[in-house]
C-alpha positions as CSV (number, residue, x, y, z in Angstrom):
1,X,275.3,30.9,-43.6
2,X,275.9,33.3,-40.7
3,X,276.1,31.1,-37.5
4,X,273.0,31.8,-34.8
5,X,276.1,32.3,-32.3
6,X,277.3,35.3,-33.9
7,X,274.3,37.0,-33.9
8,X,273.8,36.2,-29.9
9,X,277.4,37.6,-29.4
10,X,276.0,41.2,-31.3
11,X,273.1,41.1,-29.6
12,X,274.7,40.6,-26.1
13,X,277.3,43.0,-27.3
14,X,274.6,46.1,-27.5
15,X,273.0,45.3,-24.7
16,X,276.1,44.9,-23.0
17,X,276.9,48.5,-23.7
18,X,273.7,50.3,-23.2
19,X,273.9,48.7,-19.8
20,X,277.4,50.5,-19.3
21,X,275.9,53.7,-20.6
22,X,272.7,53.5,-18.3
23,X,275.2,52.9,-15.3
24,X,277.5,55.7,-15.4
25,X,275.1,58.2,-16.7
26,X,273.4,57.4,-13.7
27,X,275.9,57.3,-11.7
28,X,279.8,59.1,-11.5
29,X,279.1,61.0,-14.8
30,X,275.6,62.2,-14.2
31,X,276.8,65.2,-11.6
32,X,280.1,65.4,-14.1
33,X,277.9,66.1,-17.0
34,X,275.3,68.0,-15.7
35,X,277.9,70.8,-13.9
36,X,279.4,71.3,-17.3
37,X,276.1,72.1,-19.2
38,X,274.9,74.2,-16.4
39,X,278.4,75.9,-16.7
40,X,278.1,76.5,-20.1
41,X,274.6,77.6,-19.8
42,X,275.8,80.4,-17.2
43,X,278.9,81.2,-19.0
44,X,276.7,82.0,-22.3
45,X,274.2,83.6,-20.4
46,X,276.9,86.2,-18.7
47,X,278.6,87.1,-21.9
48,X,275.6,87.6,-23.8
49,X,274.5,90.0,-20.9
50,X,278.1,91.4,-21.3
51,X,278.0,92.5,-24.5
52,X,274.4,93.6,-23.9
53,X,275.7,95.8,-21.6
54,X,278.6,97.5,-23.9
55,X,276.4,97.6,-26.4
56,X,273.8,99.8,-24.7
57,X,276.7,101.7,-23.3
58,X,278.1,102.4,-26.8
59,X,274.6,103.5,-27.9
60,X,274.5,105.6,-25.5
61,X,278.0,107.2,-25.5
62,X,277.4,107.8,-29.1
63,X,274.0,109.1,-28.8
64,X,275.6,112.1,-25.9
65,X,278.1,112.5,-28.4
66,X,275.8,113.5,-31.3
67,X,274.1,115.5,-29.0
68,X,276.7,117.8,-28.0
69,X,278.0,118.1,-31.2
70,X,274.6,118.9,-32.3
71,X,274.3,121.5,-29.6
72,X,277.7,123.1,-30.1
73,X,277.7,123.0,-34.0
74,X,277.0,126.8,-33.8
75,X,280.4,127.4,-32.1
76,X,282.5,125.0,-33.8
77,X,281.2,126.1,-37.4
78,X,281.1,130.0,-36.6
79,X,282.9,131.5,-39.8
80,X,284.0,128.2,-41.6
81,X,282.0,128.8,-44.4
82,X,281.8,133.0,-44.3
83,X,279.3,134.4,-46.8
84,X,279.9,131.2,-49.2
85,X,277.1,130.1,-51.4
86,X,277.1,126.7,-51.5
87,X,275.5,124.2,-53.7
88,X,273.9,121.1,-52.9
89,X,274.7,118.2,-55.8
90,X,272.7,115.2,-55.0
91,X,274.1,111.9,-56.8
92,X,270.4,110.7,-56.5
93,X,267.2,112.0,-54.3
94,X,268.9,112.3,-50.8
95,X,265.8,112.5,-47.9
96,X,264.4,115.6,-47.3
97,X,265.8,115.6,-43.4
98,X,269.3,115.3,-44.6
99,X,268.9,118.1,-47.1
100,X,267.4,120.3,-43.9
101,X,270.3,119.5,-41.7
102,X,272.7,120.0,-44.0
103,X,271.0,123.2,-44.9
104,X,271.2,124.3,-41.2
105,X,274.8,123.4,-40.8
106,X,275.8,125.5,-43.8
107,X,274.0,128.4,-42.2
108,X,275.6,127.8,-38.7
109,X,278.8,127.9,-40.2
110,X,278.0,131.4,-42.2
111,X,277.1,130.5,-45.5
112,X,273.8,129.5,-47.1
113,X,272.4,127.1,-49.8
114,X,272.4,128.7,-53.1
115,X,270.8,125.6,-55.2
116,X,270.5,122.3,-55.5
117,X,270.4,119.5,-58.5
118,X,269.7,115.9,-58.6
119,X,272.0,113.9,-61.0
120,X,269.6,111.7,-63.2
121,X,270.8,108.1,-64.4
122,X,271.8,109.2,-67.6
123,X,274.4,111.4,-66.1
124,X,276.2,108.7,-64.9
125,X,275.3,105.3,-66.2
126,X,277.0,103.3,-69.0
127,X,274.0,102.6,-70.9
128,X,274.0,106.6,-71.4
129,X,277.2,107.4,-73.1
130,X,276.6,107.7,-76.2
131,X,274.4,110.2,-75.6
132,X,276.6,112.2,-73.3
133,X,279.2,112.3,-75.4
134,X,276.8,113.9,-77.6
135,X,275.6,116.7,-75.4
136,X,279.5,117.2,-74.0
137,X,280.1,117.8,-77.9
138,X,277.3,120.4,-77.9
139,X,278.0,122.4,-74.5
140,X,282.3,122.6,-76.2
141,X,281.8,126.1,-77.1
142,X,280.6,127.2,-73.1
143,X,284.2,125.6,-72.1
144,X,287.2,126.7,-71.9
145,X,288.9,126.9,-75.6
146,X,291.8,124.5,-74.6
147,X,289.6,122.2,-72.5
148,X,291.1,118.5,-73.2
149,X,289.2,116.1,-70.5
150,X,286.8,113.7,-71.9
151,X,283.3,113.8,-72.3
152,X,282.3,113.4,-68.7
153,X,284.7,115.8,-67.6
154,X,283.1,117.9,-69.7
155,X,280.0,117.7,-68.3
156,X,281.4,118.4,-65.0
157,X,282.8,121.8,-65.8
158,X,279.5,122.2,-67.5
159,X,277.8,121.8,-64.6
160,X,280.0,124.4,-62.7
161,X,279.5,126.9,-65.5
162,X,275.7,126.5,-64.8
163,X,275.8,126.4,-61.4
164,X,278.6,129.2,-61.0
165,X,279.0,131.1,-63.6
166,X,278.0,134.8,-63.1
167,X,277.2,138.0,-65.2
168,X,279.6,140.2,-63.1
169,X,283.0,140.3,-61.2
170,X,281.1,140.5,-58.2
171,X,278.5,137.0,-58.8
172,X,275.4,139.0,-58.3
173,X,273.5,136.6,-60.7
174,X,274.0,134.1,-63.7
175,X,275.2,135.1,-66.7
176,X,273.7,134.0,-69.9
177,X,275.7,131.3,-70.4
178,X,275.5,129.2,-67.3
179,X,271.4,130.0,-67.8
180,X,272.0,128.8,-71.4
181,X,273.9,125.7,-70.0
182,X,271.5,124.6,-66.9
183,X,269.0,124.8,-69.2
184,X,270.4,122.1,-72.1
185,X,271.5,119.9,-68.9
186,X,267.8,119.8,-67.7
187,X,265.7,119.6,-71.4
188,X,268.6,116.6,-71.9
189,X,267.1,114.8,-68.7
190,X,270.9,115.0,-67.4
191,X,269.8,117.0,-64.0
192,X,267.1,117.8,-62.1
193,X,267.0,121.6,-60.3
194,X,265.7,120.4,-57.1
195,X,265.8,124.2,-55.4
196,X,266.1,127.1,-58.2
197,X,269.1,129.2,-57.7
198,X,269.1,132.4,-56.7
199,X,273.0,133.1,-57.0
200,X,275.9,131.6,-58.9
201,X,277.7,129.1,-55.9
202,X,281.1,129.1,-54.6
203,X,281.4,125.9,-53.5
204,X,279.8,122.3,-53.1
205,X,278.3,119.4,-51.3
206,X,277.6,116.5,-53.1
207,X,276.0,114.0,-51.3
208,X,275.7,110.3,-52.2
209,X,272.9,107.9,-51.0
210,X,273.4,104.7,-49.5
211,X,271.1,103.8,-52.7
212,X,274.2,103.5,-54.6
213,X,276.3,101.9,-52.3
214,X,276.3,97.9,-51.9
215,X,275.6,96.8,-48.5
216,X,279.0,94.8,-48.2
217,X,282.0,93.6,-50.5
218,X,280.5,89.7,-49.6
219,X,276.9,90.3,-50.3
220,X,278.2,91.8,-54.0
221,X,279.6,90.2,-57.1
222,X,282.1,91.4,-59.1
223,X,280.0,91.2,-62.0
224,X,277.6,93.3,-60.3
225,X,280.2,95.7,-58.9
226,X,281.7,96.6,-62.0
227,X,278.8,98.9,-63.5
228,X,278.5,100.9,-59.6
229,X,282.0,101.2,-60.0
230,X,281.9,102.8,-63.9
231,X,279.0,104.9,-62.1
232,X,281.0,106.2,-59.1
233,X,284.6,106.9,-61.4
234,X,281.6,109.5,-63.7
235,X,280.4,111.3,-60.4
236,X,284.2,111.5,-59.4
237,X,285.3,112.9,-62.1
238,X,282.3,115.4,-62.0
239,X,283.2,116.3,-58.2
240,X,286.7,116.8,-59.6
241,X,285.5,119.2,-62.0
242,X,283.1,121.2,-60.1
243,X,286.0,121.6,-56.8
244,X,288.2,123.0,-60.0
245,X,286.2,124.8,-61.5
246,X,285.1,126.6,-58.0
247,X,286.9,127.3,-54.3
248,X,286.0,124.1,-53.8
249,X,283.9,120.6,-53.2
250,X,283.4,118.0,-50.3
251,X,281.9,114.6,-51.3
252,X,279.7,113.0,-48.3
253,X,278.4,109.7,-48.1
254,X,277.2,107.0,-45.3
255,X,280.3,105.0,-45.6
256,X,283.7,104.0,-48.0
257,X,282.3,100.9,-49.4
258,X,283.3,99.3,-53.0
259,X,281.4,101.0,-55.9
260,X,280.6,104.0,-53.8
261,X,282.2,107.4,-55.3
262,X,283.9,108.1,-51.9
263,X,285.6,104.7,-52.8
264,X,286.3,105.8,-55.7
265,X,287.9,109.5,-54.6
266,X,289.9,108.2,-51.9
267,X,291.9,105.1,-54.5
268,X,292.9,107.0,-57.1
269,X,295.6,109.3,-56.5
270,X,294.5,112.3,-59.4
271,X,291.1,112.6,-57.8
272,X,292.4,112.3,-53.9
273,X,294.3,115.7,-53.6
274,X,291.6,117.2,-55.2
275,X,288.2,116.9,-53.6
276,X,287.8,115.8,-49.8
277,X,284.9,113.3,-48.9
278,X,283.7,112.5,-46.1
279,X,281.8,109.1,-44.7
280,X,278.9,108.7,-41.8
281,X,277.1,112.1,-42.5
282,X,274.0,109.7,-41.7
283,X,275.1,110.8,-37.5
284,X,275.6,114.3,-36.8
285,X,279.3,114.2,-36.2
286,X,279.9,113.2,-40.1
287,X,277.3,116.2,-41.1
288,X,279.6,118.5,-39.3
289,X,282.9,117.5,-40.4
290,X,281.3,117.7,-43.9
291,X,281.0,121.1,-43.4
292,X,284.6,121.5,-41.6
293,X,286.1,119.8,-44.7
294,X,284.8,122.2,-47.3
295,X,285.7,124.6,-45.5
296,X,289.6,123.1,-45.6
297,X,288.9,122.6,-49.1
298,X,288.0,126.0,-49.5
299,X,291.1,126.9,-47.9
300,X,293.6,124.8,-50.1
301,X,294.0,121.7,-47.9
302,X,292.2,118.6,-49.0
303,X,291.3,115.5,-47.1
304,X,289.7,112.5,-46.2
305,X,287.3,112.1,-42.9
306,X,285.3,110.0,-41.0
307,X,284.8,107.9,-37.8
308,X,285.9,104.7,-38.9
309,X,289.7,103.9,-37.8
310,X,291.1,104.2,-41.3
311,X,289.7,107.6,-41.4
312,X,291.9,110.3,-40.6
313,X,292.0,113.3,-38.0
314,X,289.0,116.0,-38.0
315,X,289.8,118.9,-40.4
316,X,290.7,121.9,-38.6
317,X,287.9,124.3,-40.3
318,X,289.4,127.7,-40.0
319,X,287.4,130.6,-40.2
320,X,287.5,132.3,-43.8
321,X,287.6,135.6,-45.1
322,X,284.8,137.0,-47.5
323,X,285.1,135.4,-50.9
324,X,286.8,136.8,-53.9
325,X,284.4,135.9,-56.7
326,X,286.1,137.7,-59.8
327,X,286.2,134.3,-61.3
328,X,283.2,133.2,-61.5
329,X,282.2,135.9,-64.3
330,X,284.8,134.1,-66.1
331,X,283.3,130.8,-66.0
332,X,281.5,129.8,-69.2
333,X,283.6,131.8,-71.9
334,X,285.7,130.1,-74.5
335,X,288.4,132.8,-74.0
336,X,288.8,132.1,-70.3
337,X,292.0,130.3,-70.6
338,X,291.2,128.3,-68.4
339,X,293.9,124.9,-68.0
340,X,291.2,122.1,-67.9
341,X,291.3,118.6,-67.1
342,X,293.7,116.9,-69.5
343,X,292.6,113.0,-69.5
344,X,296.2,112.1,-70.3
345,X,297.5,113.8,-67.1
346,X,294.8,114.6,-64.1
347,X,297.7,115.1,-60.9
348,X,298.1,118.3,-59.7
349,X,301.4,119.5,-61.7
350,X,300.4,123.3,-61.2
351,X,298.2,123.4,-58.0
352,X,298.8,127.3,-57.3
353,X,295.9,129.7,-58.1
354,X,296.9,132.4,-61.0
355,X,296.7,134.9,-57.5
356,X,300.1,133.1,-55.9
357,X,298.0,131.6,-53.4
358,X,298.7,128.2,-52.5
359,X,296.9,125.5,-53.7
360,X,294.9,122.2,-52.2
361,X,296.8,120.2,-50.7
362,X,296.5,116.5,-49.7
363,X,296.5,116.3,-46.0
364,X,295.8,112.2,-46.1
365,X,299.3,111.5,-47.3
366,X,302.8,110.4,-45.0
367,X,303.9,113.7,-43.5
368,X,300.9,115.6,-45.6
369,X,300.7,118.7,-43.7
370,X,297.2,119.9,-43.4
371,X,297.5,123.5,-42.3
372,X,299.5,124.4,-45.3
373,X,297.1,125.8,-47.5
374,X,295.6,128.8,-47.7
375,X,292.5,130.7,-49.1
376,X,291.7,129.3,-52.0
377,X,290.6,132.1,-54.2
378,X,290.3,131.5,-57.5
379,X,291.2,134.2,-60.0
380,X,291.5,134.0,-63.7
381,X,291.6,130.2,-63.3
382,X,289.7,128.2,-60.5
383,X,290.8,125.0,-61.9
384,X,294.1,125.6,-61.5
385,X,294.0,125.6,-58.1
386,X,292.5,122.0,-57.8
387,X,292.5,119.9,-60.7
């Protein structure tokens, strides 16, 4: 048995220390204690104020900045994208306002919208192959006779022949075949024609939504990465095929996150030097070096822009001369001779247009130098100027 002596001892023993604790809480550490709370309390009330304060002042730095760029987009565009007919390839439905100001900005810069398409989910997800493997198999004979890219890739330069292929040397309308080909691409449920054509295009803006992007690399799996990522390497690959297969094409997104098909441009080194993206074309400043970078890419000089730190410099956006379009009549015949997109080997080995002009250039890489290229006119061959 426990002795009544030791449990006085324990008793005392509490008591003995809440007295202690009473005393010199109430006494020498009471001021002690209560300065450093009230210290604290000040400190954290001052730096959330702080970064209040540089927040606000951030919001409103950027918000000037928009709106000069917004109000001086006229001047800084003038001639970038002369007489060019662009096309508008939306990776899925983008909102209304950003088709609009995109719209504008091609206009500002001297070019107009020529059409625009949605890419359904059967274009580009997995669950669809088989059955674009079987349409690529069908649309062989609108392709170049010693085409060699795989299925998607064929559906890429498809999808240039229907949006750019023209009757004449001059691209005053479609010609039968990229009529023949837009029209199997829609009754397949592959695209949508958001804004009917009116004339074959010479360039392109596809845009990707922040619908297909994850939120952040944390807040996704790998598991559920890996099927956005198989999505994002097909509209690559289709971006790759329409800049060859045309003077050019720009890929613009809200941001470079994993699974997204900037993410997927900008890592592997085939794609890189041959179609520029661009990331926050949710502000104004992204929208308008969208339309600067096609207009490098239009010129032969590839690259990779944005406003986060990684990105790199703004593209210079030249002015251009009036567009050569003697290709595009070419586009859509077996006999064109045109190189393709061999899946073995996708660099650039022969990146200069059948005219001797130079070709795109990758202005992202160590020493890349970004006012090398020239006009990008392609002649006989568009692809072999890009891909």
């Amino acid at each position: 048995m426990i002795d009544i002596r030791y449990h006085l001892v324990s008793i005392i023993a509490i008591f003995f220390a809440l007295a202690i604790g009473v005393i010199l809480g109430a006494g020498p550490l009471k001021e002690t204690i209560g300065s450093q709370l009230t210290g604290q309390v000040s400190q954290l009330r001052e730096e959330k104020q702080q970064l209040r304060d540089e927040l606000d002042a951030a919001t409103r730095e950027a918000t000037s900045t928009n709106q000069f760029i917004e109000q001086s987009a006229g001047a800084i565009l003038d001639g970038t994208l002369a007489e060019r007919r662009i096309a508008i390839v939306e990776a899925e439905p983008v909102d209304a306002a950003l088709i609009d100001q995109v719209t504008e900005l091609v206009e500002q810069a001297g070019g107009r919208v020529a059409s625009r398409v949605q890419l359904n989910e059967s274009w580009y997800s997995p669950d669809f192959a088989d059955a674009r493997q079987s349409y690529a198999q069908s649309l062989k004979d609108y392709l170049p006779a010693d085409f060699s890219g795989t299925y998607d890739q064929a559906l890429g330069r498809a999808l240039a022949v229907a949006m750019s292929g023209a009757s004449d040397e001059i691209g005053s309308s479609y010609s039968t075949s990229a009529n023949l080909v837009r029209d199997i691409l829609v009754s397949a449920g592959l695209i949508n024609v958001a804004q009917e054509g009116t004339a074959p295009a010479d360039a392109y803006i596809v845009l990707e939504t922040l619908s297909t992007t994850p939120v952040a690399e944390s807040d996704t799996t790998q598991q559920e990465l890996a099927p956005l990522e198989q999505q994002a390497a097909v509209i690559a690959r289709t971006a790759q095929e329409l800049s060859g297969a045309s003077e050019g094409a720009v890929v613009s997104g809200p941001a470079s996150s994993p699974g997204s098909v900037i993410a997927a441009l900008r890592a592997d080194t085939s794609l890189r030097s041959t179609v520029s993206t661009v990331t926050d074309d949710d502000v104004s400043s992204g929208r308008v070096l969208t339309i600067l970078a096609l207009s490098d890419q239009v010129s032969g000089t590839s690259g990779h822009y944005g406003l986060a730190e990684t990105d790199q410099a703004f593209p210079s956006g030249s002015a251009l001369d009036a567009p050569i379009r003697t290709w595009m009549a070419e586009l859509g015949t077996n006999d064109a001779g045109s190189a393709g997109t061999d899946e073995s080997d996708t660099s650039q080995t022969d990146s200069a247009p059948a005219d001797g002009d130079s070709g795109a250039t990758d202005s992202t890489g160590e020493g890349a130098d970004q006012e090398s290229g020239q006009q990008n006119e392609p002649d006989t061959d568009p692809a072999a100027g890009n891909g």
